[in-house]
MIKE-191899 format. One line per field, with one value per atom (N, C-alpha, C): residue in one letter; atom name; residue number from 1; x, y, z. Coordinates in nm, 4 decimals, padded with zeros to 6 digits, always signed. Example, Ala and Ser with C-alpha at 12.3 -4.5 7.8 and 13.67 -1.06 7.14 Angstrom:
# residues 2
type	c(a|a|a|s|s|s)
atom	c(N|CA|C|N|CA|C)
seq	c(1|1|1|2|2|2)
east	c(+01.3190|+01.2300|+01.3200|+01.2850|+01.3670|+01.2900)
north	c(-00.5690|-00.4500|-00.3300|-00.2250|-00.1060|+00.0030)
up	c(+00.7800|+00.7800|+00.7800|+00.7080|+00.7140|+00.7870)
This chain:
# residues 168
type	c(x|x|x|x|x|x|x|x|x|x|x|x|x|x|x|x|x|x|x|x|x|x|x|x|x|x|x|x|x|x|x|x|x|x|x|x|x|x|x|x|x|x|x|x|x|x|x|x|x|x|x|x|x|x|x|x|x|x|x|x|x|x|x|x|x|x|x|x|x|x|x|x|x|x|x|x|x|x|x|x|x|x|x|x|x|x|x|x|x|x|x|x|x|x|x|x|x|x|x|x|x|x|x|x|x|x|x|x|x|x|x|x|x|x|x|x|x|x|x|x|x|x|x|x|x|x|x|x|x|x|x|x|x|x|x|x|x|x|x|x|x|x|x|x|x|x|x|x|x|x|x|x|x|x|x|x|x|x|x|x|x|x|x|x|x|x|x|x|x|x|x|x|x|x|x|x|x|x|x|x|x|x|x|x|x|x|x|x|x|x|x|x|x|x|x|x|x|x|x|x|x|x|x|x|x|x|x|x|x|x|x|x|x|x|x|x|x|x|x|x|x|x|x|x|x|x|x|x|x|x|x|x|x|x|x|x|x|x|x|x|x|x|x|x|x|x|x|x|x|x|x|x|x|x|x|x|x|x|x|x|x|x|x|x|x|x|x|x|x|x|x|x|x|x|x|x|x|x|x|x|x|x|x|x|x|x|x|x|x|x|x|x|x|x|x|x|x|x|x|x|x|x|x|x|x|x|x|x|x|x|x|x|x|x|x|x|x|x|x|x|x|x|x|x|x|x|x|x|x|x|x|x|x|x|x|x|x|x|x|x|x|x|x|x|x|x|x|x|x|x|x|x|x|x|x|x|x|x|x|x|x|x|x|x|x|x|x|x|x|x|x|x|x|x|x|x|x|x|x|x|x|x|x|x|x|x|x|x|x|x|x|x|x|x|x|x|x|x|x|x|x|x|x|x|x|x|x|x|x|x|x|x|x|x|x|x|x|x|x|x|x|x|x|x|x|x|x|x|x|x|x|x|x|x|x|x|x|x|x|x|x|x|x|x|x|x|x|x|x|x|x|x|x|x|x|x|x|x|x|x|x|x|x|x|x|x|x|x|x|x|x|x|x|x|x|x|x|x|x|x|x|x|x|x|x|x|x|x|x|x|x|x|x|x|x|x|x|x|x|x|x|x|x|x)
atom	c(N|CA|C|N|CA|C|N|CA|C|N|CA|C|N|CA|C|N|CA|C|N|CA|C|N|CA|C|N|CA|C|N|CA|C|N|CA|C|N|CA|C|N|CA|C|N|CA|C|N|CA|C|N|CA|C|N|CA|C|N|CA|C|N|CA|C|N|CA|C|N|CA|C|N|CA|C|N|CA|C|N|CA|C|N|CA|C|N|CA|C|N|CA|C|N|CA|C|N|CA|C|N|CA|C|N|CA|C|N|CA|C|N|CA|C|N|CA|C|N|CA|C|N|CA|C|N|CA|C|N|CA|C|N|CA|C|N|CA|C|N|CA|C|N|CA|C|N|CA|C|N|CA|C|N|CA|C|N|CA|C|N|CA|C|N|CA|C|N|CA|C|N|CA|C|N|CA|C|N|CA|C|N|CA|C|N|CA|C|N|CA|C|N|CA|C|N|CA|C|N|CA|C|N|CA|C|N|CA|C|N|CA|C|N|CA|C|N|CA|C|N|CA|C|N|CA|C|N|CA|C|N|CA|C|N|CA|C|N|CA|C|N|CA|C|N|CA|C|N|CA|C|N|CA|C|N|CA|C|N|CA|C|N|CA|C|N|CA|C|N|CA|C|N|CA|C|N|CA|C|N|CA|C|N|CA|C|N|CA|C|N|CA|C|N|CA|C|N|CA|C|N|CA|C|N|CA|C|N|CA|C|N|CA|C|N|CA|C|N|CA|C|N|CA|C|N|CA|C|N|CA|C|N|CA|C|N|CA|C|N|CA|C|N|CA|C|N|CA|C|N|CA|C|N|CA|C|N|CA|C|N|CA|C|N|CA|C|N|CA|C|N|CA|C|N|CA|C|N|CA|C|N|CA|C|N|CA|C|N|CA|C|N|CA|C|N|CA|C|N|CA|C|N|CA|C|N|CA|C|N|CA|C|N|CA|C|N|CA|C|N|CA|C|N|CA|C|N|CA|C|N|CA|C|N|CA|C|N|CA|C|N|CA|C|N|CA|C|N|CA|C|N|CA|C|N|CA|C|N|CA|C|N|CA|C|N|CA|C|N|CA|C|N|CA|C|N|CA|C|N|CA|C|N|CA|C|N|CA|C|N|CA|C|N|CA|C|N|CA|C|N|CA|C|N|CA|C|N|CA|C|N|CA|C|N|CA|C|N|CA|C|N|CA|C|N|CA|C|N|CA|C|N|CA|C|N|CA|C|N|CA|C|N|CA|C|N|CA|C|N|CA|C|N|CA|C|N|CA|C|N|CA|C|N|CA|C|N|CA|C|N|CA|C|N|CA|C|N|CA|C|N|CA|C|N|CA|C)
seq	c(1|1|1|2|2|2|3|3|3|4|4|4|5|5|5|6|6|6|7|7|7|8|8|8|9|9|9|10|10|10|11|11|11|12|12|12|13|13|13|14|14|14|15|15|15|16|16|16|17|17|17|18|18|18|19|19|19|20|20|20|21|21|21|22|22|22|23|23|23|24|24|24|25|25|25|26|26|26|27|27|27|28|28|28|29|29|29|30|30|30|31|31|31|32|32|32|33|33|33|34|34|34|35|35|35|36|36|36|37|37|37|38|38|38|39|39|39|40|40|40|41|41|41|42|42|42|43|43|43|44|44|44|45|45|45|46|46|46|47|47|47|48|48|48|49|49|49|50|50|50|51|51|51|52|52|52|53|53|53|54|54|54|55|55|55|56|56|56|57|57|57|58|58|58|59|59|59|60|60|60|61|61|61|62|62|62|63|63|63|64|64|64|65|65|65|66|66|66|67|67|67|68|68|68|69|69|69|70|70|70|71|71|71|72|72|72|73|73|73|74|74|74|75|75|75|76|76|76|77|77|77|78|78|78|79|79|79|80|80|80|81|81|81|82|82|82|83|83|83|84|84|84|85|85|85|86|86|86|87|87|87|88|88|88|89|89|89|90|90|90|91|91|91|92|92|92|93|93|93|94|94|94|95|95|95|96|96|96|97|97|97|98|98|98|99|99|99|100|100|100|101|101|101|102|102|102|103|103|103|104|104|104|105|105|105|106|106|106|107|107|107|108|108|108|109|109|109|110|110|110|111|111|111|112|112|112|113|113|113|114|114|114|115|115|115|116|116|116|117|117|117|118|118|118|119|119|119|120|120|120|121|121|121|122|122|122|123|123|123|124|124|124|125|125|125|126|126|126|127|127|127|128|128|128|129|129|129|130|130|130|131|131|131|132|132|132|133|133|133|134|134|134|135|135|135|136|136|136|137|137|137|138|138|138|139|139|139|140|140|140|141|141|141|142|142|142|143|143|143|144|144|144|145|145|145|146|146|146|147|147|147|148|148|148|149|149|149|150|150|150|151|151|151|152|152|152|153|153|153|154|154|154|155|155|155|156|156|156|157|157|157|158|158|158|159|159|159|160|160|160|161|161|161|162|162|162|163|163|163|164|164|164|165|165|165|166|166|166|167|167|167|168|168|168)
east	c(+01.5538|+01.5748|+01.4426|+01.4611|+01.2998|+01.3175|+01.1436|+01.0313|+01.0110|+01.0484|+01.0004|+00.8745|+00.7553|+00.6561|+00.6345|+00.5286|+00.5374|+00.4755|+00.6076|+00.5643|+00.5796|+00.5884|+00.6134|+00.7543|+00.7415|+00.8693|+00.9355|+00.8714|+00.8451|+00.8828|+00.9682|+01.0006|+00.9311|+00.8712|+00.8227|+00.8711|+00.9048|+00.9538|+00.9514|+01.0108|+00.9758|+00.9208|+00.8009|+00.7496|+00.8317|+00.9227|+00.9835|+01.0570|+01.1635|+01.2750|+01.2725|+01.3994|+01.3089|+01.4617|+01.3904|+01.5122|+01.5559|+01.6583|+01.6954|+01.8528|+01.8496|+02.0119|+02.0874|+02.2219|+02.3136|+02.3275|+02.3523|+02.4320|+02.5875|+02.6242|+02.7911|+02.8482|+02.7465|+02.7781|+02.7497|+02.6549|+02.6569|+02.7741|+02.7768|+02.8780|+03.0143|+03.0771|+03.2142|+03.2231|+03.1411|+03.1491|+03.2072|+03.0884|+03.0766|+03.1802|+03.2792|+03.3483|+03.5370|+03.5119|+03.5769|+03.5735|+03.4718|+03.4199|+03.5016|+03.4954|+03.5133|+03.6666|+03.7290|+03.8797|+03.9253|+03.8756|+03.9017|+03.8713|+03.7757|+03.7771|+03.9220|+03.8911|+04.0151|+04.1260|+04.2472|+04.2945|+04.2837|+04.2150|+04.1873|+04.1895|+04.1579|+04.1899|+04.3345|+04.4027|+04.5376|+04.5931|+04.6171|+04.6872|+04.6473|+04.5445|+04.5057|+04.6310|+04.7015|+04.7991|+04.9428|+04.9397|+05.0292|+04.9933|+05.1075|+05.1093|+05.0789|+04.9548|+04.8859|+04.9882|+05.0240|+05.1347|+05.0216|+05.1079|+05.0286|+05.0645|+04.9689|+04.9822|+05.1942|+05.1794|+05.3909|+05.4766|+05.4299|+05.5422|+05.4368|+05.4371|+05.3269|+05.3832|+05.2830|+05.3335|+05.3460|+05.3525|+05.3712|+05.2001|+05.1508|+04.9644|+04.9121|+04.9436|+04.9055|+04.8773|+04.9862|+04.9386|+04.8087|+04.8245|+04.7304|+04.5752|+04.5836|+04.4465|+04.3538|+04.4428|+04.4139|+04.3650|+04.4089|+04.3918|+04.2911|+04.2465|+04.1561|+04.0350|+04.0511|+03.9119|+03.8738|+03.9519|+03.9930|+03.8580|+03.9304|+03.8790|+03.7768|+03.7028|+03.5697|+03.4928|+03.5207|+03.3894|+03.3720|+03.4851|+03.4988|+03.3951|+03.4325|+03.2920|+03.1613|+03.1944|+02.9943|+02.9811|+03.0538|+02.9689|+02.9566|+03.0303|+03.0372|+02.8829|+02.8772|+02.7531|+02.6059|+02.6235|+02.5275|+02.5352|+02.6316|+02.5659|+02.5222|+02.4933|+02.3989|+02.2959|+02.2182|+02.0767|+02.0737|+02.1822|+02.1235|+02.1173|+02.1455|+02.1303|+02.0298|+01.9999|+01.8369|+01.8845|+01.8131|+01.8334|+01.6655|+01.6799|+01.5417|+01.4312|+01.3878|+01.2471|+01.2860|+01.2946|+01.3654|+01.4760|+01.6156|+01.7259|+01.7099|+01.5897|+01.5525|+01.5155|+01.4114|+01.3878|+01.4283|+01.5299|+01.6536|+01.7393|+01.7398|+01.8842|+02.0386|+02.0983|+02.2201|+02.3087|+02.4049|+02.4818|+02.5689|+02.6782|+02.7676|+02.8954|+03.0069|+03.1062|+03.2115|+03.2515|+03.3357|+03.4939|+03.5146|+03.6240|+03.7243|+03.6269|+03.7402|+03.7434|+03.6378|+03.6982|+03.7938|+03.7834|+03.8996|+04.0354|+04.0445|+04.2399|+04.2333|+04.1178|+04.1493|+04.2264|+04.1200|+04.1617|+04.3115|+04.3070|+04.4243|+04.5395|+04.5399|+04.6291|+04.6939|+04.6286|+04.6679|+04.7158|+04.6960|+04.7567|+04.9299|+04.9171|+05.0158|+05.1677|+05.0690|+05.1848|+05.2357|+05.1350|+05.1830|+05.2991|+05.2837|+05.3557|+05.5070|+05.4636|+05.6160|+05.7251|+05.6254|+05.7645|+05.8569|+05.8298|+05.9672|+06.0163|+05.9745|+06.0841|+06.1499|+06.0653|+06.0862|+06.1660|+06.0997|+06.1395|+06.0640|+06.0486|+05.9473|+05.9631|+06.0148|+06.0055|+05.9315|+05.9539|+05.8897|+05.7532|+05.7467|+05.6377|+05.5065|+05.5636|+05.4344|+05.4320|+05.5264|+05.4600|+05.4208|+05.4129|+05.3503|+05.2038|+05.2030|+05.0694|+04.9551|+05.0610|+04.9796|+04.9337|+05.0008|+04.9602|+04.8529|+04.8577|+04.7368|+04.6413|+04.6353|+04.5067|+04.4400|+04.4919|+04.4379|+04.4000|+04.4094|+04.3580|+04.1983|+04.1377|+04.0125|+03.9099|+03.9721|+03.8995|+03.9693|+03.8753|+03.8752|+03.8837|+03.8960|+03.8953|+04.0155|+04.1096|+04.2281|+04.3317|+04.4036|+04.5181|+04.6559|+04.7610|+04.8571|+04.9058|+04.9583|+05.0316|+05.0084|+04.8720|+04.8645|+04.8921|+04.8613|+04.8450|+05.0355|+05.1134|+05.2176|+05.2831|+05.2384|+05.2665|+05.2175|+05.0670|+05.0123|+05.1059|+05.1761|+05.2538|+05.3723|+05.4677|+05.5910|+05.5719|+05.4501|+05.4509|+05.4070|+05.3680|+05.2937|+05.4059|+05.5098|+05.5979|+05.7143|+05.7291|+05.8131|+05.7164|+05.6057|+05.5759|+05.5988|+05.5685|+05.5658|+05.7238|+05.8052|+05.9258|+05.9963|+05.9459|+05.9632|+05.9178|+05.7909|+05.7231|+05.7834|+05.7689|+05.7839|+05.9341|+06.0047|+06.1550|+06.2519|+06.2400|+06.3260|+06.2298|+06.1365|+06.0498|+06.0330|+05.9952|+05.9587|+06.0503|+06.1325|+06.3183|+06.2776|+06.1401|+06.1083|+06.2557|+06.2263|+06.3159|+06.3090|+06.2495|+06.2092|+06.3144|+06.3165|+06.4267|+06.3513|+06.4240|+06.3954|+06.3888|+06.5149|+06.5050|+06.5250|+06.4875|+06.5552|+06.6495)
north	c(-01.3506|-01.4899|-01.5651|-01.6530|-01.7712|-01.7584|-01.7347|-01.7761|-01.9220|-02.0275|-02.0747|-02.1481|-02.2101|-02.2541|-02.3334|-02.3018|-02.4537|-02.5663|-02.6479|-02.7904|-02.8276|-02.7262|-02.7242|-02.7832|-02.8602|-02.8818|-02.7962|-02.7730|-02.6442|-02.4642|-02.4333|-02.2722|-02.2025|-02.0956|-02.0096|-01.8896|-01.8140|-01.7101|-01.5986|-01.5220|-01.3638|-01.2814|-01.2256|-01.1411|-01.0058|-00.9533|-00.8633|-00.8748|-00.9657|-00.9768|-01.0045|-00.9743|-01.0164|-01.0632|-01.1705|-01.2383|-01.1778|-01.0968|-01.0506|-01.0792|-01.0743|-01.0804|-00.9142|-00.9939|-00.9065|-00.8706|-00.6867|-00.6803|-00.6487|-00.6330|-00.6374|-00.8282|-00.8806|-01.0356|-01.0689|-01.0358|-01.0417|-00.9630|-00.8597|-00.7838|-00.8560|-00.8859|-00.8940|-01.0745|-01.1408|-01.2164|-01.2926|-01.1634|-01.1391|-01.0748|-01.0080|-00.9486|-01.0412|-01.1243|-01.2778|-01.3682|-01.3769|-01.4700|-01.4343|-01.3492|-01.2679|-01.2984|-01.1935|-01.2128|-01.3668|-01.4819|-01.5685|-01.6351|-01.6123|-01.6616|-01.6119|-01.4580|-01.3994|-01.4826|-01.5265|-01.5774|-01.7143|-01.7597|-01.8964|-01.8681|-01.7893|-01.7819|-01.7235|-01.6456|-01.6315|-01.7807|-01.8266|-01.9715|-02.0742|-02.0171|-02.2207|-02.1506|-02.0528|-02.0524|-02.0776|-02.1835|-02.2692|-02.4044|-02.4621|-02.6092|-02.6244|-02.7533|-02.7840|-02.9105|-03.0114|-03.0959|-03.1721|-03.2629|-03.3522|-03.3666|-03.3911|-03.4109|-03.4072|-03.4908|-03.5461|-03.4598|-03.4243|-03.3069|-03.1907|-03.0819|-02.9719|-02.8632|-02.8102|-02.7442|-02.5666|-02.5224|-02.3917|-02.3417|-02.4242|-02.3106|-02.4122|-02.5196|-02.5794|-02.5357|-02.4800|-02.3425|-02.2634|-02.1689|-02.1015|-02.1401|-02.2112|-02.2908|-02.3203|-02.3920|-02.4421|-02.3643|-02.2598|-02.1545|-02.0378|-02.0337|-01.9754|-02.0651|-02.1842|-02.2601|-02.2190|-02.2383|-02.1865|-02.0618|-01.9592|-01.8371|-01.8324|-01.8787|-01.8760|-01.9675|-02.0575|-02.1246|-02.0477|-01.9745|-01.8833|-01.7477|-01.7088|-01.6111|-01.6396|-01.7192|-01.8409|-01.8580|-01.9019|-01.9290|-01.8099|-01.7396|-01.5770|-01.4987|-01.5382|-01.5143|-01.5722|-01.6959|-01.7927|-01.7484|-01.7165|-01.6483|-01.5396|-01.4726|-01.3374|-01.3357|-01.4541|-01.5068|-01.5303|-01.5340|-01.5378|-01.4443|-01.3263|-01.1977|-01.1786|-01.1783|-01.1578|-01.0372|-00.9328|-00.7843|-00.7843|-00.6518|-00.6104|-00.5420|-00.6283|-00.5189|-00.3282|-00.2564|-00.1123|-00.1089|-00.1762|-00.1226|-00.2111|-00.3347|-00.3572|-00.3129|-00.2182|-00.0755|+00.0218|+00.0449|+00.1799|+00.0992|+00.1291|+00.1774|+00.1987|+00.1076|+00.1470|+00.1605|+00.2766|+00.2538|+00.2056|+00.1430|+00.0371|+00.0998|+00.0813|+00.0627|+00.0148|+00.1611|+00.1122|+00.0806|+00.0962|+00.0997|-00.0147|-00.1077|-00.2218|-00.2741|-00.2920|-00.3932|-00.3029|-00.1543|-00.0946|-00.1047|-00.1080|-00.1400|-00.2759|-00.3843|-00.5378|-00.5455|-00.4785|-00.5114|-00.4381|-00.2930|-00.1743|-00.2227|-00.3622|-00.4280|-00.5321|-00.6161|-00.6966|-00.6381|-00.5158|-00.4271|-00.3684|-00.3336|-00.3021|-00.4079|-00.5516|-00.6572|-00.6410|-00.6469|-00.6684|-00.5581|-00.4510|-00.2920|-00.3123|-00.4348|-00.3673|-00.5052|-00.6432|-00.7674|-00.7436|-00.7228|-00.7258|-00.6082|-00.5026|-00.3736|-00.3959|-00.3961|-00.3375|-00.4660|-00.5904|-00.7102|-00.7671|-00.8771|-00.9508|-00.9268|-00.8627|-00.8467|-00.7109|-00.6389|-00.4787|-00.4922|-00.5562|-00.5449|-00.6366|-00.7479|-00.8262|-00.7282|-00.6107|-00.4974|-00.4237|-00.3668|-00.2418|-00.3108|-00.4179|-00.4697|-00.4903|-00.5368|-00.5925|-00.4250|-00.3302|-00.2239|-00.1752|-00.1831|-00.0978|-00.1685|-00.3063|-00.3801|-00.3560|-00.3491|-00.3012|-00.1889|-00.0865|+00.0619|+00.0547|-00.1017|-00.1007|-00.0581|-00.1014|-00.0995|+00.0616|+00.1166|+00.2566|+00.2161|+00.1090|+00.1261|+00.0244|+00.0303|-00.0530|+00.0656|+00.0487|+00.1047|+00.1189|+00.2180|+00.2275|+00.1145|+00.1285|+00.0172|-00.0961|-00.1670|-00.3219|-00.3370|-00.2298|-00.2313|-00.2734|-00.2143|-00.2263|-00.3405|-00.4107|-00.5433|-00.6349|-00.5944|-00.7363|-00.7685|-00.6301|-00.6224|-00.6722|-00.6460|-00.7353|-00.8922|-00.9189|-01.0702|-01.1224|-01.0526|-01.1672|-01.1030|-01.0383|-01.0699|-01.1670|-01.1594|-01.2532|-01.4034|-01.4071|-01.5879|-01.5896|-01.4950|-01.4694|-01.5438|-01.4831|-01.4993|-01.6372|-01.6622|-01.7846|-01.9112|-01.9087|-02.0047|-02.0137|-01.8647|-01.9332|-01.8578|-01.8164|-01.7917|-01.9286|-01.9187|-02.0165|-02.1751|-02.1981|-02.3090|-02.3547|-02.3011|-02.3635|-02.3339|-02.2252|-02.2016|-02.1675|-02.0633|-02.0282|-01.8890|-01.8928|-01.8024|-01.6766|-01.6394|-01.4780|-01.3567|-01.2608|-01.1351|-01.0944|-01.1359|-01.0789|-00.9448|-00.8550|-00.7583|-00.6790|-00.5253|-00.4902|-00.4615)
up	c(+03.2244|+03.2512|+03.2409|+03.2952|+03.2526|+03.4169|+03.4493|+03.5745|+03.5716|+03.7143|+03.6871|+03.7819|+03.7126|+03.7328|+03.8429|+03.9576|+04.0424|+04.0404|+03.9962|+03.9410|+03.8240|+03.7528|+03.5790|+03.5390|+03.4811|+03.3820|+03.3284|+03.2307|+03.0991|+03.1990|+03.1837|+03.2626|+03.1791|+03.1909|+03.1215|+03.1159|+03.0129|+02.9981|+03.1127|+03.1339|+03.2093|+03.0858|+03.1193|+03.0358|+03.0062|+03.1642|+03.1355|+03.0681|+03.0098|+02.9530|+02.7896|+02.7114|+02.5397|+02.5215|+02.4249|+02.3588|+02.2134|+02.2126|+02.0551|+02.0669|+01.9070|+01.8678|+01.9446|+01.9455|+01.9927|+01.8929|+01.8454|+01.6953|+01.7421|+01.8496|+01.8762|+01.8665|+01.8894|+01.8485|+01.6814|+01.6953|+01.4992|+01.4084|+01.4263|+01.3402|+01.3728|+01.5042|+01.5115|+01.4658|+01.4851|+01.4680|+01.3111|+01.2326|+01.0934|+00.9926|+01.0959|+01.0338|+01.1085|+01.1926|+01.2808|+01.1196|+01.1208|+01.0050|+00.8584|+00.8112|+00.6941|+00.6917|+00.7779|+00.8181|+00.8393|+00.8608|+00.8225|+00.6935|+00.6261|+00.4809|+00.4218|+00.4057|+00.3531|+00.3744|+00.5410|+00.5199|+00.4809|+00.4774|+00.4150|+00.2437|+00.2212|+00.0510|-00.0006|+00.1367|+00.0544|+00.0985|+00.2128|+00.2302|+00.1321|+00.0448|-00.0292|-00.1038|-00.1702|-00.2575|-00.1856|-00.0716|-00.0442|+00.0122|-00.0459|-00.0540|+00.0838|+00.0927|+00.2749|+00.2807|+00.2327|+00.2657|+00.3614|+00.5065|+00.5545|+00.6986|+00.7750|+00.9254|+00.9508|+00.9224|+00.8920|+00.9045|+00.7053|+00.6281|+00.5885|+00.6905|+00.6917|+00.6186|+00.5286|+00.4215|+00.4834|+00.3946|+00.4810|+00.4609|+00.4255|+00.3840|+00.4699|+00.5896|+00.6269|+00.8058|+00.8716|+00.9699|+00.9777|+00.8603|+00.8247|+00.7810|+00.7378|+00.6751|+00.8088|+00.8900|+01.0004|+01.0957|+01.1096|+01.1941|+01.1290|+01.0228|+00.9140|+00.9494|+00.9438|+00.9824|+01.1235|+01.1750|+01.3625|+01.3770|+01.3268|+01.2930|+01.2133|+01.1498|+01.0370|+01.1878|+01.2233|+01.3636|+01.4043|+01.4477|+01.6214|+01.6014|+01.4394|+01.4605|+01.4108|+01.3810|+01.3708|+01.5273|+01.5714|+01.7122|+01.7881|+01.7863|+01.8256|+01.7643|+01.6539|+01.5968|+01.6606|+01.6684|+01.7346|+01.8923|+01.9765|+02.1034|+02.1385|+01.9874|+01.9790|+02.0440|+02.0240|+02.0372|+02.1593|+02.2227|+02.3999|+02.4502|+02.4193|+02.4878|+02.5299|+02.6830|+02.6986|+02.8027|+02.7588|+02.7788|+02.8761|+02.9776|+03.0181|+02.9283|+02.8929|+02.8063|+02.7899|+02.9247|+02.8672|+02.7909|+02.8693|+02.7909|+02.6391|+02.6012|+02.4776|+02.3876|+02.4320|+02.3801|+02.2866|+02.3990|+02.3241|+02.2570|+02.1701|+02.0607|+02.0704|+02.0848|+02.1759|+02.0608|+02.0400|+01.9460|+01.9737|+01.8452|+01.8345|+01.8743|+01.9518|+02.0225|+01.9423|+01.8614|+01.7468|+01.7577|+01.9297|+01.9741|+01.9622|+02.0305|+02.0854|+01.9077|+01.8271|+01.6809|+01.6019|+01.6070|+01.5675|+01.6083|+01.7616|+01.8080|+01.7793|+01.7696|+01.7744|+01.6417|+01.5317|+01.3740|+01.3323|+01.4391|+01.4190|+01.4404|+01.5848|+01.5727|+01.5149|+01.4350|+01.3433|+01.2332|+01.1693|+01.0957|+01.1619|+01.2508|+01.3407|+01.3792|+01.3828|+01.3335|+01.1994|+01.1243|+00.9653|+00.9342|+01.0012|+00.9959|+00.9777|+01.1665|+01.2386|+01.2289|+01.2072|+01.2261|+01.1638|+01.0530|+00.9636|+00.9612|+01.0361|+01.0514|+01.1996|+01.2998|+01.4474|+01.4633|+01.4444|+01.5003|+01.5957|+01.6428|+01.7345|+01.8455|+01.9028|+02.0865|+02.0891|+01.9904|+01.9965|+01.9482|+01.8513|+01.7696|+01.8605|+01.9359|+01.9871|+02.1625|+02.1936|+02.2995|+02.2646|+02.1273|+02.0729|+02.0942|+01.9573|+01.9687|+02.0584|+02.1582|+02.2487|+02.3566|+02.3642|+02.4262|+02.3058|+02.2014|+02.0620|+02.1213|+02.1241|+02.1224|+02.2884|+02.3807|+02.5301|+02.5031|+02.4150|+02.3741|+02.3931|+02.2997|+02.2728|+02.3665|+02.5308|+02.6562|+02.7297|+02.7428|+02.8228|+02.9549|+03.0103|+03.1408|+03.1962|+03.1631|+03.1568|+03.2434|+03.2965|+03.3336|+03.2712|+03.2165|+03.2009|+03.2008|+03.3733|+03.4718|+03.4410|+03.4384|+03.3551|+03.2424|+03.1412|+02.9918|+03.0004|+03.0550|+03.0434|+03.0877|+03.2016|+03.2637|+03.1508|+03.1308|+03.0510|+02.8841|+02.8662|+02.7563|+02.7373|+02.8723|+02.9229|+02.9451|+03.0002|+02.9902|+02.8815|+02.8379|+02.6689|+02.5784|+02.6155|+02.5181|+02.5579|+02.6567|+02.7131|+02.7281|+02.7069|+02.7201|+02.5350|+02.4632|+02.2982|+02.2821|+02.3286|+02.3229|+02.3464|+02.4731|+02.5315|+02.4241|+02.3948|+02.2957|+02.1939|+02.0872|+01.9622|+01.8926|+02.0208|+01.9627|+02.0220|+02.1389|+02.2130|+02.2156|+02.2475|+02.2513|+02.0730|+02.0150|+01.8840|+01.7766|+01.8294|+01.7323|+01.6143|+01.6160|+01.4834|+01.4118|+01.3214|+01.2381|+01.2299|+01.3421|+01.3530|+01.3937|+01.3485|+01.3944|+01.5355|+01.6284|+01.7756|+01.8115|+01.7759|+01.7607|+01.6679|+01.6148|+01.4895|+01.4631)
């Protein structure tokens, strides 16, 4: 953290502490980033239409830009990581866990909507993606799975009357 001075405006650094990039903020951010270009380049091959009459590439686009900030700024709070001078030191290797079930699960949608159907497929998911964290419980993993499919449900089957197969 910053020492600060008596009387000083200006805080002055802690000598113990060092300011470096996060690389778990850089990489995911980078690869946040990426995964949104991508979808942003399959959606420009639908019509964006207008605030009004919204086209069907007009969702997506939107939410592609969404996603291209989110890991720029994800990126940009790399730089605050201010670590203690030792654990700055060492070398920590990268924690390939949680971006594997995050990414494993967006694959896992793509798998199952159009087979399983949407009530299964957004509890599978949502139990793959709690995988990432080792220190999660069964018991919640399973609660937090029943309710986010049931608010899932609530929203965009019954609330927004999208056209989705509920079950398979």
């Amino acid at each position: 953290m910053i020492a600060e001075q008596d009387g000083a405006k200006n805080p002055r650094p802690d000598p113990q502490l060092v300011m470096r990039w996060d690389r778990t903020h850089l990489i995911g951010g980078a690869i946040q980033s990426l995964i949104g270009l991508g979808a942003l380049y399959v959606a420009s091959g639908y019509s964006f239409g207008s605030s009004v009459q919204m086209g069907p590439g007009y969702f997506p686009r939107i939410l592609s830009v969404i996603f291209v900030v989110l890991g720029l700024i994800t990126m940009a709070t790399g730089r605050r990581a201010v670590l203690p001078s030792e654990i700055a030191a060492e070398r920590q290797p990268l924690n390939w866990r949680p971006p594997l079930f995050i990414f494993g699960s967006i694959l896992l949608f793509l798998l199952l909507i159009d087979r399983a159907g949407f009530v299964v497929t957004i509890f599978a998911v949502t139990v793959f993606a709690r995988l990432a964290d080792r220190n999660v419980s069964w018991k919640s993993t399973l609660v937090v799975a029943a309710v986010t499919t049931a608010l899932n449900v609530l929203i965009f089957i019954l609330g927004l009357g999208m056209p989705l197969k509920v079950w398979w």
